[in-house]
C-alpha positions as CSV (number, residue, x, y, z in Angstrom):
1,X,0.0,0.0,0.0
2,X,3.0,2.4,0.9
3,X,4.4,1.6,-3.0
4,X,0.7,2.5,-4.1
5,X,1.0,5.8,-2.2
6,X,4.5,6.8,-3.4
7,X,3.5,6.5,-7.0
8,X,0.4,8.0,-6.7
9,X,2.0,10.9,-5.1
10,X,4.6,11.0,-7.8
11,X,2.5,11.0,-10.9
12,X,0.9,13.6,-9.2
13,X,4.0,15.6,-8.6
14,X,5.0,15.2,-12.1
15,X,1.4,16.3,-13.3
16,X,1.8,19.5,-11.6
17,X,5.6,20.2,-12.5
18,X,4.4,19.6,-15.8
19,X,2.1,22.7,-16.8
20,X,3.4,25.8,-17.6
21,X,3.6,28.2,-14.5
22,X,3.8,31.0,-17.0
23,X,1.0,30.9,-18.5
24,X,-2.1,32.9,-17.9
25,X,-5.4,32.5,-18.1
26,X,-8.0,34.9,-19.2
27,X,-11.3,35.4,-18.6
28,X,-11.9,37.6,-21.7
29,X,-14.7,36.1,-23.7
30,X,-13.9,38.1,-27.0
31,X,-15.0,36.3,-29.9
32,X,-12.1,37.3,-32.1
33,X,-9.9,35.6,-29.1
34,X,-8.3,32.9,-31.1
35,X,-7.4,31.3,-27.5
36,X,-11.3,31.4,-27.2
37,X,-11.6,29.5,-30.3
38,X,-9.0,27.0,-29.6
39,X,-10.1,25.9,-26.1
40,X,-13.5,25.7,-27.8
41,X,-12.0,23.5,-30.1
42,X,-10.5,21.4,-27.7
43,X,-13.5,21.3,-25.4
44,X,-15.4,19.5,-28.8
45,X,-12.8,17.6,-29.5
46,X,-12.3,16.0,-25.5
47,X,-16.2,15.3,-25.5
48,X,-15.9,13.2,-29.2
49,X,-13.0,12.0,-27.5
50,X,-15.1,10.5,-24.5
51,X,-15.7,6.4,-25.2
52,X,-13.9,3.0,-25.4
53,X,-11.1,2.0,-27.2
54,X,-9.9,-1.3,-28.1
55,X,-6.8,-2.5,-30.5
56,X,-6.1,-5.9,-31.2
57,X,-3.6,-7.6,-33.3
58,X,-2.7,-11.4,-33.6
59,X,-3.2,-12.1,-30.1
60,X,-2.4,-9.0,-28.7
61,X,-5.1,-6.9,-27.1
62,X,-5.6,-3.7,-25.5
63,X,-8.2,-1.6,-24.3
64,X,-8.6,2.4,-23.0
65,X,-11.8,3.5,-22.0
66,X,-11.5,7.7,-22.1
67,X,-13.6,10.0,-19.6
68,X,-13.0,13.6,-19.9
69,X,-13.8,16.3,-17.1
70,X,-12.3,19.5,-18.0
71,X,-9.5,19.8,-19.6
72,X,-8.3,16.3,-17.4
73,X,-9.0,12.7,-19.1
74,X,-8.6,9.8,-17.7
75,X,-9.4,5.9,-17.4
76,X,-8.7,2.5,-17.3
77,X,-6.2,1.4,-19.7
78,X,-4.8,-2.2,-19.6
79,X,-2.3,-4.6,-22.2
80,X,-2.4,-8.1,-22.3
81,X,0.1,-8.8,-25.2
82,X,0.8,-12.6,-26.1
83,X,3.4,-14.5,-23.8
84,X,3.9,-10.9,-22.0
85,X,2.6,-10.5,-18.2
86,X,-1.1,-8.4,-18.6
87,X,-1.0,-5.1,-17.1
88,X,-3.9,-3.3,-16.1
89,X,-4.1,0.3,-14.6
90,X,-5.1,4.2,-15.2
91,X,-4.6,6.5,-17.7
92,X,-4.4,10.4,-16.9
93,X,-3.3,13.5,-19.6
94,X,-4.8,15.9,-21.8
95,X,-4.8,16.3,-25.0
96,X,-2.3,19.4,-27.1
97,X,-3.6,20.0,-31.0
98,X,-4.2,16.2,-32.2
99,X,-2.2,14.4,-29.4
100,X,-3.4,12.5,-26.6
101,X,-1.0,11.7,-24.0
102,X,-0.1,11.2,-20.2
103,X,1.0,8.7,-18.0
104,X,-0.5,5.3,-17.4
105,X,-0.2,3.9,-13.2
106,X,0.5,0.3,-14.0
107,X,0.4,-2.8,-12.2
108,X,2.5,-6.1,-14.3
109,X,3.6,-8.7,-12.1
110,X,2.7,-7.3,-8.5
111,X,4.8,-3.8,-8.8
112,X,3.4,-0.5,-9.9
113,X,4.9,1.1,-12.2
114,X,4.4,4.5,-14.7
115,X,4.9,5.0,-18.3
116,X,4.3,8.0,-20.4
117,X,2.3,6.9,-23.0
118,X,0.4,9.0,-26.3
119,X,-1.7,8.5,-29.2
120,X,-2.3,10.4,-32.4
121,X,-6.0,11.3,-32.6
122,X,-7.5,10.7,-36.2
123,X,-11.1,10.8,-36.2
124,X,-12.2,7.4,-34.2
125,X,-8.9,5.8,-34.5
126,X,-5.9,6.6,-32.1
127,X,-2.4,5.8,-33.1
128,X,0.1,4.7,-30.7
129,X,3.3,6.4,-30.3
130,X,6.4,5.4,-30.2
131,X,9.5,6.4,-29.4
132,X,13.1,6.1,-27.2
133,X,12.4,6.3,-24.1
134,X,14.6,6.8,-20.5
135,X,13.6,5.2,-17.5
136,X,14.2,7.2,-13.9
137,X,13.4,4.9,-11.0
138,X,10.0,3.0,-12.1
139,X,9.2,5.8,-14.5
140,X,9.4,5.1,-18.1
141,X,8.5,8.6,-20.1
142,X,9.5,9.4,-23.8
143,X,12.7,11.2,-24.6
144,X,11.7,13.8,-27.0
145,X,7.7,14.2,-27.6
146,X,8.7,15.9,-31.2
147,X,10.3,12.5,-32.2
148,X,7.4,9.9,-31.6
149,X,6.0,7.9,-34.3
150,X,2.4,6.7,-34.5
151,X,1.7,3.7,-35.4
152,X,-1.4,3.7,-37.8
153,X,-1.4,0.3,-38.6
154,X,-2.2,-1.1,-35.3
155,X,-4.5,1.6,-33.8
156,X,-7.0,1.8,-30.8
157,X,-10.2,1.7,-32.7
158,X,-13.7,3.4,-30.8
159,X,-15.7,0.2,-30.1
160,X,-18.9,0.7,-27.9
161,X,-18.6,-0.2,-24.4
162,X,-19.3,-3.0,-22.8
163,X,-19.1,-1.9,-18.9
């Protein structure tokens, strides 16, 4: 439970460090405001966004179920890849232009672990990235977001859910 409680409390931690302290936020509601437009944008695009997920290949399998409140989305996301140990856990991030991506809170063979994970977003379909990554204790996170690849041959297709 203590482990449980040390990486909650660091994804946390590295949620926060993460958004920009310089940035401000205005209430002005002018409708020329392109910042009004975009976050409008964004707002459509995390409710379409809202829904199950599911990507199998051979007899590899996973599955991300997306709920959005706010600007925060979040869910269960689990991989159960063929001859691999299953993991199972939760997803948390956001979403900047067309990219989805956060940091799953795993558990694979009785330890916790998190990984930064993203996904192009392309209409129903959400590509995987990949890319070289760095681990830092039991953190696994993506060396350079501008270099990921997305894998549109083995994407999470919307399915409807089933919980």
């Amino acid at each position: 439970m203590q482990m449980i409680r040390l990486c909650l409390g660091g994804l946390l931690c590295t949620l926060i460090a993460c958004n920009n302290p310089g940035e401000k936020i205005s209430n002005n509601s002018n409708p020329n405001d392109s910042t009004a437009a975009s976050t409008s944008a964004t707002a459509a695009l995390d409710t379409t966004l809202a829904g199950c997920y599911s990507s199998i290949y051979k007899r590899d399998t996973s599955a991300l179920q997306i709920e959005t409140r706010g600007a925060v989305i979040s869910g269960p996301l689990s991989y159960n890849l063929f001859e691999k140990d299953r993991n199972d856990g939760n997803f948390q991030g956001e979403v900047n232009g067309n990219v989805l991506s956060g940091w799953y809170l795993f558990r694979s063979e009785g330890v916790m672990s998190v990984r930064q994970v993203a996904w192009k977003i392309k209409g129903n379909h959400l590509w995987p990235a990949t890319g070289e990554v760095q681990q830092r204790g039991d953190t696994m996170f993506f060396k350079n977001m501008d270099q990921l690849q997305y894998d549109s041959l083995h994407p999470f297709v919307k399915v409807a859910c089933t919980l």
